[in-house]
C-alpha positions in Angstrom: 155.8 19.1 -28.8 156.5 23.0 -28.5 160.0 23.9 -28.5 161.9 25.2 -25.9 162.0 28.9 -24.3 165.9 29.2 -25.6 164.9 27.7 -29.2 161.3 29.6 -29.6 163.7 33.1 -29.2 166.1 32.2 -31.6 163.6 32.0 -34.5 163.0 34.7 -36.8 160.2 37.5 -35.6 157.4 38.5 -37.7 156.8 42.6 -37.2 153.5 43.3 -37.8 150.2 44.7 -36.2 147.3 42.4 -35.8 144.8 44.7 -37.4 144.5 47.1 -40.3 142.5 49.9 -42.0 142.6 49.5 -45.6 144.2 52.8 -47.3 141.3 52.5 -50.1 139.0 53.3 -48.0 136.5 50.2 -48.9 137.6 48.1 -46.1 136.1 49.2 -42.9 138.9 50.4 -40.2 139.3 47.1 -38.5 141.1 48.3 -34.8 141.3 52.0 -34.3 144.0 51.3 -31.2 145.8 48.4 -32.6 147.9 45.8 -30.5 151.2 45.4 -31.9 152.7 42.0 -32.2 156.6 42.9 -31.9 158.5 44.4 -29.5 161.1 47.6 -30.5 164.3 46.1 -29.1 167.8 47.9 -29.2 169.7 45.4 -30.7 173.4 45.7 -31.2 174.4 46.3 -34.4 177.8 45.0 -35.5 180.3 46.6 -37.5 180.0 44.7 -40.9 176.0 45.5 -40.3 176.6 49.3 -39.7 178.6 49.3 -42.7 176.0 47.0 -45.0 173.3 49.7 -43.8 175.1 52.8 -44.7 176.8 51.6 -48.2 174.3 49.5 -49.7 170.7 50.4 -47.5 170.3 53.6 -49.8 169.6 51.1 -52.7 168.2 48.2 -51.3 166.1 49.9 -48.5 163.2 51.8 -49.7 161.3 54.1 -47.5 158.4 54.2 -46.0 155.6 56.0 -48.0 151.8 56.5 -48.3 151.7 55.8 -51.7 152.0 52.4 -53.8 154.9 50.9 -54.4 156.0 50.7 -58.1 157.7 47.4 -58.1 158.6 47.5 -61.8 160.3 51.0 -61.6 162.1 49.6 -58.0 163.4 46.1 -59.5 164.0 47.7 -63.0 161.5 44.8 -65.0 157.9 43.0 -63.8 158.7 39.8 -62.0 156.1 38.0 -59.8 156.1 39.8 -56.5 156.8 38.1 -53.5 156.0 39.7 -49.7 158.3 38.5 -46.5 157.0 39.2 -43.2 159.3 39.4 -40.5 162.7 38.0 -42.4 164.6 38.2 -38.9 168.6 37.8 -40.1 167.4 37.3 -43.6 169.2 34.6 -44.1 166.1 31.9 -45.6 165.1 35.1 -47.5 168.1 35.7 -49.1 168.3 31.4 -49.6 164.8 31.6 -51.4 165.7 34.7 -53.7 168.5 32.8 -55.0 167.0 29.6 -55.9 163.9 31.9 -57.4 166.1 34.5 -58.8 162.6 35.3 -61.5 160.8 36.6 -58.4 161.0 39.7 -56.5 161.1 39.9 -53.0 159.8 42.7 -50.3 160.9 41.5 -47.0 159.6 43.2 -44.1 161.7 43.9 -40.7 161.6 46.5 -37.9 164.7 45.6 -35.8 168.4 47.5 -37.6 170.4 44.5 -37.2 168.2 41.7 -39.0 168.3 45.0 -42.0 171.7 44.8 -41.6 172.3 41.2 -42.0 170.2 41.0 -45.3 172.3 43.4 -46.7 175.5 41.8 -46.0 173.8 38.3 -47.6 173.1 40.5 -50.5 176.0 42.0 -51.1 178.1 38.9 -50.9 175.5 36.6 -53.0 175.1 39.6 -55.5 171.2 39.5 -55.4 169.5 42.4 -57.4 166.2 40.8 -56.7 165.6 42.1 -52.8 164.7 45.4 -51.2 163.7 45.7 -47.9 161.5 48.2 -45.6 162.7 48.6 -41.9 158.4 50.0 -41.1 155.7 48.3 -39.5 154.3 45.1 -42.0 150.8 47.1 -41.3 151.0 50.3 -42.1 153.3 49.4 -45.0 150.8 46.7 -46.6 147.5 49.5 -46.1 149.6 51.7 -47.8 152.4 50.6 -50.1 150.6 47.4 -51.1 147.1 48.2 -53.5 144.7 44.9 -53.7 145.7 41.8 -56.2 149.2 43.2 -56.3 151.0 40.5 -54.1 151.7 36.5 -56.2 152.5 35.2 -53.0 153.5 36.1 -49.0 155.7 34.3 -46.4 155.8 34.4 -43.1 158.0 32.0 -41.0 158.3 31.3 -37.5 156.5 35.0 -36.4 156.5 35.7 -32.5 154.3 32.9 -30.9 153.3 34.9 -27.6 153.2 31.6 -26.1 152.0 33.1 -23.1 148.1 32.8 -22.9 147.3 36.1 -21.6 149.6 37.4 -24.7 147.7 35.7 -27.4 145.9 39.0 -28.8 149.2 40.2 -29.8 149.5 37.0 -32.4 149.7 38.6 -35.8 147.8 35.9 -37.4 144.8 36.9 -36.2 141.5 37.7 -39.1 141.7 41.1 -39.2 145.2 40.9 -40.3 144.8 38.0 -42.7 141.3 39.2 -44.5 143.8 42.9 -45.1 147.3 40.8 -46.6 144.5 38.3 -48.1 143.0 40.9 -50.4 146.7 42.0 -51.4 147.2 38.8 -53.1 146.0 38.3 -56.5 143.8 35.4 -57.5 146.0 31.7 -57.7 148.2 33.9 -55.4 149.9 31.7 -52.5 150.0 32.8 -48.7 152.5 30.4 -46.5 153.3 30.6 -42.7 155.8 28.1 -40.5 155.6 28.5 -37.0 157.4 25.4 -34.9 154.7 26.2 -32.0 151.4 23.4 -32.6 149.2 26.0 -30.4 150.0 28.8 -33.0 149.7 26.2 -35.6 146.6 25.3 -34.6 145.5 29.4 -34.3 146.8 29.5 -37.9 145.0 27.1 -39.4 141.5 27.8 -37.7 142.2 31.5 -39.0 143.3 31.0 -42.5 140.3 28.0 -43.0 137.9 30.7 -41.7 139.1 33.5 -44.7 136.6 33.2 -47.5 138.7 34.0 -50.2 141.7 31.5 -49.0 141.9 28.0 -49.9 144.0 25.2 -48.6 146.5 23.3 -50.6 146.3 20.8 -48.4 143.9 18.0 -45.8 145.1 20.4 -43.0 149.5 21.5 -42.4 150.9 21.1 -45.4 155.0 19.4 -46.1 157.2 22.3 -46.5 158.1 23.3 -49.8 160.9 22.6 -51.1 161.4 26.4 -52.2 161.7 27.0 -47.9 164.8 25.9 -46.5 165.4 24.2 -43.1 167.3 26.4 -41.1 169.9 25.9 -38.7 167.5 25.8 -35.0 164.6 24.0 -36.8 167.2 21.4 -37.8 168.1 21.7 -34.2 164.6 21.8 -32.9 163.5 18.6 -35.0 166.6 16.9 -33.3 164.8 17.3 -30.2 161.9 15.9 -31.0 160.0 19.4 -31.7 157.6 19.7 -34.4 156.9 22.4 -37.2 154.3 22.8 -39.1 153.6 24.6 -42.8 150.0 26.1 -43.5 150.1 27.0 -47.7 147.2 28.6 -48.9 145.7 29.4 -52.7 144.0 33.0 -52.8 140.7 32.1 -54.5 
């Protein structure tokens, strides 16, 4: 069963494009006028936010550049290198970088207020091992991102544009996935959540199609125990709703 309207918008947003050029130059452009699959909206940010973004974002937020990012000159030492897409309030991100506190995490979000949140988590948890980039997840993984430099990527619970006619704007679409594919390195992991059994279903038929991605499992996979549940999936599975894990190996 899909969730409801009221549950589907309280889950954490993926922002990303659905298609990508690749900044080397050796992957054909893939959609010159790309569809984006977030909205801009003008969230409110709250006090503690505004203060989080302008006291601790110049460390923790990097800017947007054309040029690879040098993760062992950001997080001071090489660590395996983690990628979040979309961490909405941050709050499972900032859950996971505690329990792996021997990765690195990038997390990915366009909209000021989920920024600020993350900072606040990191500021009161003391985490050294986040940075975030408030840019679009395309134009920061064709450029920031070179190939095999990702060990894994997470995306949970991204837009589902349940509507039918608003499907094209999904960001799991191949395009996308054959570009953040070849970021990850070989034995490299790629898992998505989505609480949605069409966008599951998208998801899986996508991922299975990708050459150079294996599945870990017969078809959705049990959640990790690394991912935790959070509070409106706990909710949503109360009500009967489903959700459903896809973990992929990069070949």
């Amino acid at each position: 069963m899909q969730p409801d309207a009221e549950h589907a918008q309280e889950h954490e947003h993926a922002p990303a494009d659905t298609g990508a050029s690749d900044a080397q130059g050796d992957v054909p452009e893939l959609h010159r006028r790309r569809i984006r699959s977030f909205v801009t909206r003008a969230g409110r940010v709250s006090t503690g936010q505004r203060r989080a973004l302008d006291e601790l974002g110049p460390r923790f937020v990097l800017p947007f550049d054309t040029h690879a990012l040098d993760w062992d000159a950001v997080f001071g030492r090489p660590a395996p290198r983690i990628l979040e897409i979309g961490f909405g309030m941050g709050a499972t991100t900032a859950e996971i970088a505690a329990h792996r506190a021997n990765d690195d995490f990038l997390g990915l979000e366009v909209h000021e207020p989920g920024v600020g949140a993350l900072l606040k988590l990191i500021e009161e948890q003391q985490l050294s091992n986040i940075r975030i980039i408030q840019h679009d997840a395309v134009e920061v993984i064709e450029h920031m991102l070179p190939k095999g430099s990702l060990d894994g990527v997470h995306i949970y619970f991204p837009d589902p544009w349940h509507k039918a006619r608003h499907h094209k704007r999904r960001l799991i679409q191949p395009p996308f996935v054959a570009t953040l594919a070849s970021r990850i390195k070989s034995g490299g992991y790629l898992h998505l959540a989505t609480d949605w059994q069409n966008y599951a279903e998208q998801m899986l038929e996508v991922l299975s199609a990708d050459p150079t991605l294996a599945n870990t499992a017969a078809d959705y996979a049990p959640r990790p125990d690394y991912r935790p549940v959070t509070k409106f999936e706990r909710r949503g599975l109360r009500l009967g709703h489903g959700v459903w894990d896809l973990l992929f190996k990069k070949i």
